[in-house]
N, C-alpha and C positions, 0 to 999 in steps of 0.2 A: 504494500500500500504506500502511495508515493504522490504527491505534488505535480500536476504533469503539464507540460506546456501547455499552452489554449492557441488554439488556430484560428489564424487571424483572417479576414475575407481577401480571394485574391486565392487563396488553397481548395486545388480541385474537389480536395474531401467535404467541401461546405455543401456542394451542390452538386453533390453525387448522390443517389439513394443509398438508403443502408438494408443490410441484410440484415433477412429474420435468425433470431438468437435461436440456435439447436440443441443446441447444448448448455444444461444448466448445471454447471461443474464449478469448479473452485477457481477458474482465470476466470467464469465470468461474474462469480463473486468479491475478486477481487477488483477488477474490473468496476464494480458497482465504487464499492470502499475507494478507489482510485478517484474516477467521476464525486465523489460525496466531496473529500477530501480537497480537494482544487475548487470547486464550487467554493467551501465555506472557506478557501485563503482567499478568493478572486474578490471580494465577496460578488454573489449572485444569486435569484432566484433561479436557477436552474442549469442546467448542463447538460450537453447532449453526446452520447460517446464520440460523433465526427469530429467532434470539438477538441478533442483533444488526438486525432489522428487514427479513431476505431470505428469501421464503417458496420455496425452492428447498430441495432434496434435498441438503444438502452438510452435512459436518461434518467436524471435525477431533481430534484426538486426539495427547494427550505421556502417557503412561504407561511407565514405567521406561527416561528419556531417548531412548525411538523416539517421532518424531514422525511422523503419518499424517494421511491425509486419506478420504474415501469419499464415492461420489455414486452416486445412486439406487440406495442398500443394501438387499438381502433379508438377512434372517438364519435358520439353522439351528441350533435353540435345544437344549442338554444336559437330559434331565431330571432330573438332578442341581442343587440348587439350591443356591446361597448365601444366606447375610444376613449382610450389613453394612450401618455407616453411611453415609450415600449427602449429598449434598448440590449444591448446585447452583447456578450463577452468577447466575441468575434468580431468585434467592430467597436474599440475603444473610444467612451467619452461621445457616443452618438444616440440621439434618443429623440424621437418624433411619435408626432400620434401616429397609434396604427388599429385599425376595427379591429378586436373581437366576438366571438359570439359571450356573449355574458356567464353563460352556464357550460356545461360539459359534464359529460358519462364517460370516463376510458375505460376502455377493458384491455387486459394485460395477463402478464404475470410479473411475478418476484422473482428473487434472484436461485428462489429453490425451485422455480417450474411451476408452482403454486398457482392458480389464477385467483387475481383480484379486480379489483372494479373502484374505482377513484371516482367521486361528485365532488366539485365545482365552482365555483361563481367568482366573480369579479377577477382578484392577482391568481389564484389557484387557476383557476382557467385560463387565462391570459400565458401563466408558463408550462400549463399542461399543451396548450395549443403551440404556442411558439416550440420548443422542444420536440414537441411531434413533427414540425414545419421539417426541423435541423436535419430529419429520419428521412423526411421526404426529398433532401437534398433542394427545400424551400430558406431560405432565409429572410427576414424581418423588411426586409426592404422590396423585397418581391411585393411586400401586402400592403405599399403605401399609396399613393397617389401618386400618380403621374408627374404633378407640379412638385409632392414632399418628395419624389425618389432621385429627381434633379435635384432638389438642395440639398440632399443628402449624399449624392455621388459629388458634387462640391464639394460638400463639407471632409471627404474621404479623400479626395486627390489631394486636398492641403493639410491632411492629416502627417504626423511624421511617422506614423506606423505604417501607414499605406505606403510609403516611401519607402519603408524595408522590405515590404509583401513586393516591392517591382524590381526593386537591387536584387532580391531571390531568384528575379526571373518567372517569378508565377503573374499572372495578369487576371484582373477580377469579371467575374462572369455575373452580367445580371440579367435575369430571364422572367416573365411573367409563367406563373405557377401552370402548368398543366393539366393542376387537378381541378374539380370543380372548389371554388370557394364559399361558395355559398355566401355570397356576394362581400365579401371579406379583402377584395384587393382587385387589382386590375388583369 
């Protein structure tokens, strides 16, 4: 269990999909413990395994001091919608309104195979949803507005991390979501 870098946007693994967890053994318990662990140095309400360079179905979550984990999440989305400011550890110091549905049902498992079932509302949904986006090789800026995703890819080009993500050699990919949003972004 270990501290582990965070991937920053501009990394193919942001926006690639992740595979479903097959196996529920002791990497992919640690694995969870990993994900927890980086979360709560980062600080953040969540964390998503691409995020730290594991293209698997897991993710983690501290929202109102419950800490949680979920693996190969479906969700059942409110049509009832929120907007707040949204941001995310993949993209340092950046935070815009972003819709989401207000409520949510995931179904899942733990990190023993177990199935469990997470409800909902307001910040719990907002990083149950965001988090799942990260699985679908979605990221937070896919769900903005048109006019917010331009100030936002500004605000990223003059960013000085963004500047390390192109000295890498990696160049940032931004795509509107494929999946249905249920009316959630463009």
């Amino acid at each position: 269990m270990s501290i582990q870098p965070i991937r920053l946007f501009g990394d193919p693994v942001l926006v690639t999909p992740a595979a479903n967890v097959v196996d529920f053994d002791k990497e992919l318990r640690n694995l969870v413990a990993d994900l927890t662990e980086t979360m709560l140095e980062a600080p953040g309400a969540g964390l998503a395994a691409p995020q730290i360079g594991v293209s698997l179905r897991v993710f983690v979550w501290d929202v109102d001091d419950e800490l949680g984990h979920l693996i190969n999440p479906t969700l059942d989305l409110s049509d009832e919608l929120q907007d707040g400011e949204e941001g995310c550890l993949s993209f340092p110091d950046l935070r815009y309104p972003t819709p989401r549905a207000m409520r949510v049902v995931a179904k899942g498992f733990n990190m023993h195979g177990d199935p469990i079932r997470v409800e909902g509302s307001e910040l719990l949904a907002r990083a149950i949803q965001h988090e799942t986006d990260h699985l679908d090789g979605i990221v937070f800026i896919d769900r903005l507005s048109t006019a917010d995703r331009k100030l936002a890819m500004k605000e990223i080009r003059e960013s000085e991390w963004f500047g390390s993500a192109i000295a890498n050699g990696t160049s940032p990919v931004i795509k509107v979501s494929p999946h249905f949003t249920n009316g959630l972004g463009n």
